[in-house]
C-alpha positions as CSV (number, residue, x, y, z in Angstrom):
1,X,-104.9,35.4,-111.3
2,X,-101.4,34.9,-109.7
3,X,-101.1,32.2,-111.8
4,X,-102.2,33.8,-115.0
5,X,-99.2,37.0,-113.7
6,X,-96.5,34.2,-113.9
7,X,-97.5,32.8,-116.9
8,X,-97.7,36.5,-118.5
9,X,-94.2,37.2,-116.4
10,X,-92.4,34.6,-118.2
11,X,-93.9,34.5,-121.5
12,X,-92.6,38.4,-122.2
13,X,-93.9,40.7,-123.7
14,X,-94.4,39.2,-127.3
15,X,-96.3,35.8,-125.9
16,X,-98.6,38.1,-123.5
17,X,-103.0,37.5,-124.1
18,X,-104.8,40.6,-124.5
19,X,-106.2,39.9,-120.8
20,X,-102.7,39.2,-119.5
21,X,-101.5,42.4,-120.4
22,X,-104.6,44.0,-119.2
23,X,-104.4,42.5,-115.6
24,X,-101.0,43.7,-115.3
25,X,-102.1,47.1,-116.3
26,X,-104.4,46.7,-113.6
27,X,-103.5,44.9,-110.5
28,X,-106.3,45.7,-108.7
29,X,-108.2,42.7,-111.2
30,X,-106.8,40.6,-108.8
31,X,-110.5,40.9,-106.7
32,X,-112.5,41.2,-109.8
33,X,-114.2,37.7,-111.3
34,X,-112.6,36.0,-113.6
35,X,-115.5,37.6,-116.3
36,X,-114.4,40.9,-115.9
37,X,-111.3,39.8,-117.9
38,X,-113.4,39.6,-121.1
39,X,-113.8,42.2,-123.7
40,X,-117.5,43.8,-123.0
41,X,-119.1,42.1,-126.0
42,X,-118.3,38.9,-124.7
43,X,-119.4,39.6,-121.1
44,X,-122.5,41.4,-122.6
45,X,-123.2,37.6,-123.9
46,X,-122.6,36.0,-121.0
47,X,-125.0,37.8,-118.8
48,X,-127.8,37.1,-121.6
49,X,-127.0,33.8,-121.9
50,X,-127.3,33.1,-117.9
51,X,-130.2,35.5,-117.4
52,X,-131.8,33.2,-120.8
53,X,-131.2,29.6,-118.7
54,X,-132.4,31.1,-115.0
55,X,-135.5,31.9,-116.8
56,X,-135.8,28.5,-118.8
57,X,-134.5,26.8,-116.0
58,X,-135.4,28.1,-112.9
59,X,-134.8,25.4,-110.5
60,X,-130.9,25.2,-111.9
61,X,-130.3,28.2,-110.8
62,X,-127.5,27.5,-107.9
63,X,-128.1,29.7,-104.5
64,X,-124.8,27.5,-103.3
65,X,-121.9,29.2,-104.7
66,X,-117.7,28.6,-104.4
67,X,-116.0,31.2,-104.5
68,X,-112.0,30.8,-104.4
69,X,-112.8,27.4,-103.0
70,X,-114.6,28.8,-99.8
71,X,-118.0,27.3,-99.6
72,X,-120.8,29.7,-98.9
73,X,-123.6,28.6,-97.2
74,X,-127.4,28.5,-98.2
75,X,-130.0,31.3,-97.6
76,X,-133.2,29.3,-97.8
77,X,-133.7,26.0,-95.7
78,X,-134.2,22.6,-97.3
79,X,-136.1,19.0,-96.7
80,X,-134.0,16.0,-97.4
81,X,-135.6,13.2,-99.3
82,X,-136.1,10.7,-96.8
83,X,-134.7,12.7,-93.5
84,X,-137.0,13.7,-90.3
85,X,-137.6,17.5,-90.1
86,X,-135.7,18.0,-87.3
87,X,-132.6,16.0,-88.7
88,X,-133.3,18.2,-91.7
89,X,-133.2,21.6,-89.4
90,X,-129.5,20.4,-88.0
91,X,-128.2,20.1,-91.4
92,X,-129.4,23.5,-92.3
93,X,-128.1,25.1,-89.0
94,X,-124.9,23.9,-89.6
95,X,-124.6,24.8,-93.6
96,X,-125.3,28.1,-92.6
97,X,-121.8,28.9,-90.7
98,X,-119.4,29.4,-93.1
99,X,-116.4,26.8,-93.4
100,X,-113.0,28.1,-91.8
101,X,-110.3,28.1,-94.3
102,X,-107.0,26.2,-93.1
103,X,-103.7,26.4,-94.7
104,X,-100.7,23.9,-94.5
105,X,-99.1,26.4,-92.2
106,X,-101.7,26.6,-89.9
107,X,-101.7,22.5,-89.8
108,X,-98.5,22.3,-88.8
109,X,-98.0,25.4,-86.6
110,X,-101.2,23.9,-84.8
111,X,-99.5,20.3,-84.5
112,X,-96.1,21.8,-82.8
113,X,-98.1,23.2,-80.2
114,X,-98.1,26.8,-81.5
115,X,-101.2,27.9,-80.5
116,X,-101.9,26.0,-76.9
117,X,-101.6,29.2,-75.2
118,X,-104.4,30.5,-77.3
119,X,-106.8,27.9,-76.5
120,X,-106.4,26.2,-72.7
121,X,-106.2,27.8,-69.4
122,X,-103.8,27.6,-67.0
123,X,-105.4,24.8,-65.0
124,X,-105.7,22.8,-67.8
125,X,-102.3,23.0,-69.4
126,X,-101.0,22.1,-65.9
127,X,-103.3,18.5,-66.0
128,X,-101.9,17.1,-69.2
129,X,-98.4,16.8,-71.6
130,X,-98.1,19.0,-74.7
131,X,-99.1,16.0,-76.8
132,X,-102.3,15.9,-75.3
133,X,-103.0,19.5,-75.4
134,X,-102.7,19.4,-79.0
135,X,-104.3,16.6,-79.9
136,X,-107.3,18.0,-77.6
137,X,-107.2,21.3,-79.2
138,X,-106.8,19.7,-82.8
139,X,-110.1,17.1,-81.8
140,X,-111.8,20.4,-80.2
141,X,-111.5,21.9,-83.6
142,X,-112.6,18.8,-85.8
143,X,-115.3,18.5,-83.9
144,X,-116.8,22.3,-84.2
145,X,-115.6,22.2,-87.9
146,X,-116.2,18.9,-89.7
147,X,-119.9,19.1,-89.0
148,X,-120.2,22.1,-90.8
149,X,-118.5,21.0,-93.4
150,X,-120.4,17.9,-94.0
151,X,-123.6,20.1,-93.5
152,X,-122.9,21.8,-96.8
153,X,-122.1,18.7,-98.8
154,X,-125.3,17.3,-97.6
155,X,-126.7,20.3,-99.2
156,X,-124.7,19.8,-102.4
157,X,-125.9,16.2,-103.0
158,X,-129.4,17.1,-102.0
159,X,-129.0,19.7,-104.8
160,X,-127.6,18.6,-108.0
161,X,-129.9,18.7,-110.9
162,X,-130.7,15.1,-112.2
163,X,-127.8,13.3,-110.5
164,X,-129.2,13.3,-106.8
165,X,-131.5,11.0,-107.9
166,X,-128.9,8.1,-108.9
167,X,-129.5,5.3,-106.2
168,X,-125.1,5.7,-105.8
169,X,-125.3,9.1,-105.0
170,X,-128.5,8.5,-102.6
171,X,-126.2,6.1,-100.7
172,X,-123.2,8.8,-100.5
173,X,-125.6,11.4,-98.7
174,X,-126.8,8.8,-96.6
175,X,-123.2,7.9,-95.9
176,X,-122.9,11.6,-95.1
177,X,-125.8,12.0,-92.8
178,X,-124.7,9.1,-91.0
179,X,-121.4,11.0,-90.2
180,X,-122.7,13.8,-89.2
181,X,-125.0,12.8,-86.9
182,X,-122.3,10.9,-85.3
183,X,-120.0,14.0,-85.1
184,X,-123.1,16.2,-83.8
185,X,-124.3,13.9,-80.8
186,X,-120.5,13.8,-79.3
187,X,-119.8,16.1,-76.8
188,X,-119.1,19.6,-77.6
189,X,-116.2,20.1,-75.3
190,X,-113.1,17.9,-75.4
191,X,-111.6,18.5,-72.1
192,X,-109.5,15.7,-71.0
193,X,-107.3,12.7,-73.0
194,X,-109.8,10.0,-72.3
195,X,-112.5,12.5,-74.4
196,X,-109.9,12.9,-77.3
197,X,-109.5,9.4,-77.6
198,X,-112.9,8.4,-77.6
199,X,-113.4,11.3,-80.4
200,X,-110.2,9.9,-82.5
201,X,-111.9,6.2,-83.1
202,X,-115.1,7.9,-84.0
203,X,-113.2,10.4,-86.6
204,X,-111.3,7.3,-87.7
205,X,-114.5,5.0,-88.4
206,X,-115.9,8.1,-90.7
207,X,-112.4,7.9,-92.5
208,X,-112.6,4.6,-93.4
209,X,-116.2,4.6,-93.7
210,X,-116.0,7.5,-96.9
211,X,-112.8,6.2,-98.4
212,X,-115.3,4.5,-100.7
213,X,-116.7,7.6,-101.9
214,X,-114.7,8.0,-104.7
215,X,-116.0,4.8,-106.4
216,X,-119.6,5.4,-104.8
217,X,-119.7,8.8,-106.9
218,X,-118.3,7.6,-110.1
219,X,-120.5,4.8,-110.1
220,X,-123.3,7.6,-109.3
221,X,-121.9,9.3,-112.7
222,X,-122.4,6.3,-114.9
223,X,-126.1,6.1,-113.6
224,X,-126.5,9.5,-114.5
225,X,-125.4,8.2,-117.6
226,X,-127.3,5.4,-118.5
227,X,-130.4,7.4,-117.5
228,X,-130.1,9.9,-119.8
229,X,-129.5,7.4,-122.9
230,X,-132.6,5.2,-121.9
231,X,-135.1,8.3,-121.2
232,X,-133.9,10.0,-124.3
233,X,-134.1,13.2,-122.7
234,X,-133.9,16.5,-124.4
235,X,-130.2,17.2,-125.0
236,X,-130.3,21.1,-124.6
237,X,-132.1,20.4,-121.5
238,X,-129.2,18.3,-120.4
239,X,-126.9,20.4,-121.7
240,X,-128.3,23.3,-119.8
241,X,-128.0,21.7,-116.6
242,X,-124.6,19.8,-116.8
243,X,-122.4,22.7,-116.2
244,X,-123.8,22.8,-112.8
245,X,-123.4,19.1,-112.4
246,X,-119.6,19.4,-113.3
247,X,-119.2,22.6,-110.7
248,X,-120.8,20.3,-108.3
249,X,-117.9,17.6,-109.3
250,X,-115.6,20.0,-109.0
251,X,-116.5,21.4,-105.4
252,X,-117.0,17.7,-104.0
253,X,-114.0,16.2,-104.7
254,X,-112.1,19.1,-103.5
255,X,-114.3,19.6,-100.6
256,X,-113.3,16.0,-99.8
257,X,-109.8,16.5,-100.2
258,X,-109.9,19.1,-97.4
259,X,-111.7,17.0,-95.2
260,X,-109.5,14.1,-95.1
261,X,-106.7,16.1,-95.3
262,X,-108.2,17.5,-91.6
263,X,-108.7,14.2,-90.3
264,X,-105.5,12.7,-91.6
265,X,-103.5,15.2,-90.3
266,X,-105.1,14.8,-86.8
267,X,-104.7,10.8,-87.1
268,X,-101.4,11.2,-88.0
269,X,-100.6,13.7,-84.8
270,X,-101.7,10.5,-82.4
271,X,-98.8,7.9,-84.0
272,X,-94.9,8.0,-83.2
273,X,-93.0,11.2,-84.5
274,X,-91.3,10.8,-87.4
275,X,-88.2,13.3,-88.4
276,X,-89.3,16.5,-90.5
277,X,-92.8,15.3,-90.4
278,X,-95.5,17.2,-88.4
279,X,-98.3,14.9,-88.8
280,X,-98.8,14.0,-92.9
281,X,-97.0,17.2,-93.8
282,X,-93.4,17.2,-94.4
283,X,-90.9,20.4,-93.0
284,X,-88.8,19.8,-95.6
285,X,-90.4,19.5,-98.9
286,X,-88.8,22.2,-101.5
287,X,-91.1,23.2,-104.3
């Protein structure tokens, strides 16, 4: 929405879309979907049209949803192909805390040492330098955190109509299950310098362990492919069930941009300071 403002803003008054001049009539459209945008006859439509495929299509109905790019987590719980039960009851217990947003501001104001006084106690802060403190408070947050966010993309992949059964995408969930389980049987509490750098080699063997992701999924994507020429499957039927396949794209891949923005950040925190850089984010950048 602040986007579409600007757009209107600088277009004038001449170049203005019938729903740009009717969210600036109406600011408050700023917390209403997207859909409410649309003249009625064409939301009318699209409410038929979803009720239509829930019906047809019952098991494509999504009970993940993204909203503003803020993963909410699952109601029901779920059994992983191939997964114990009580691995499987981990996963769910974790998906169902929601993820914490973090901005850029927060990343750096946490790597100056901002917000020590919010987290250690006085004994503490005595026992170690302020480089330590924030790396132990960053690696106390990674851990609590990046469990939960694998959790849900566990989820995902388990989820996706058609595509979780393409061997790649098999092999990225297993990749992701590995990682979390790795993450969940550390310690909880990082209390000391020697438990922090323990905790950064295991954070940095995930990193490099999903940096092939990217290729594993796309690879995933051209299975998906080839299956659907060789099975000849119905195309409405596919067609029905791709847009949910694309959202689930979408929300991976910028899902995993968040995540190894997290860790690269806190990798970046443990080398030699570089000037106007806190971590990967630079102080000085002008937009």
């Amino acid at each position: 929405p602040r986007a579409m403002m600007m757009t209107a803003t600088a277009a004038g008054p001449i170049g203005r879309s019938h729903a740009a001049r009717r969210f600036l009539r109406h600011p408050s459209a700023i917390a209403r979907p997207l859909s409410s945008l649309l003249p009625p006859q064409k939301r009318k439509q699209q409410r038929l049209q979803q009720q239509q495929q829930q019906q047809k299509y019952p098991t494509a109905t999504p009970t993940l949803r993204n909203i503003s790019n803020r993963t909410l987590p699952l109601l029901s719980p779920m059994e992983y192909e191939g997964v114990p039960s009580d691995v499987s009851e981990l996963i769910n217990s974790h998906a169902k805390k929601v993820q914490t947003p973090v901005s850029l501001q927060a990343l750096m104001r946490t790597g100056r040492g901002e917000f020590l006084d919010k987290h250690f106690e006085d004994e503490t802060v005595e026992k170690h330098t302020a480089t330590e403190l924030v790396l132990m408070q960053v690696a106390s947050f990674l851990r609590r955190e990046l469990p939960i966010r694998l959790a849900h993309r566990i989820q995902d992949l388990e989820k996706v109509p058609l595509m979780k059964d393409m061997q790649s995408v098999k092999e990225v969930k297993q990749l992701y299950i590995q990682s979390f389980l790795e993450l969940v049987e550390y310690e909880k509490k990082i209390s000391s310098a020697e438990s922090e750098t323990k905790f950064a080699r295991l954070v940095e063997g995930i990193y490099e362990r999903h940096s092939r992701v990217l290729v594993q999924m796309a690879r995933g994507a051209f299975e998906f492919r080839n299956h659907i020429a060789k099975n000849s499957m119905n195309a409405k039927d596919v067609f029905a069930k791709m847009e949910e396949t694309h959202d689930f794209l979408d929300r991976f891949y910028l899902c995993r941009i968040g995540i190894r923005v997290l860790i690269g950040q806190y990798l970046a925190l443990r080398q030699p300071p570089v000037d106007h850089y806190v971590g990967i984010i630079c102080s000085v950048t002008s937009p």
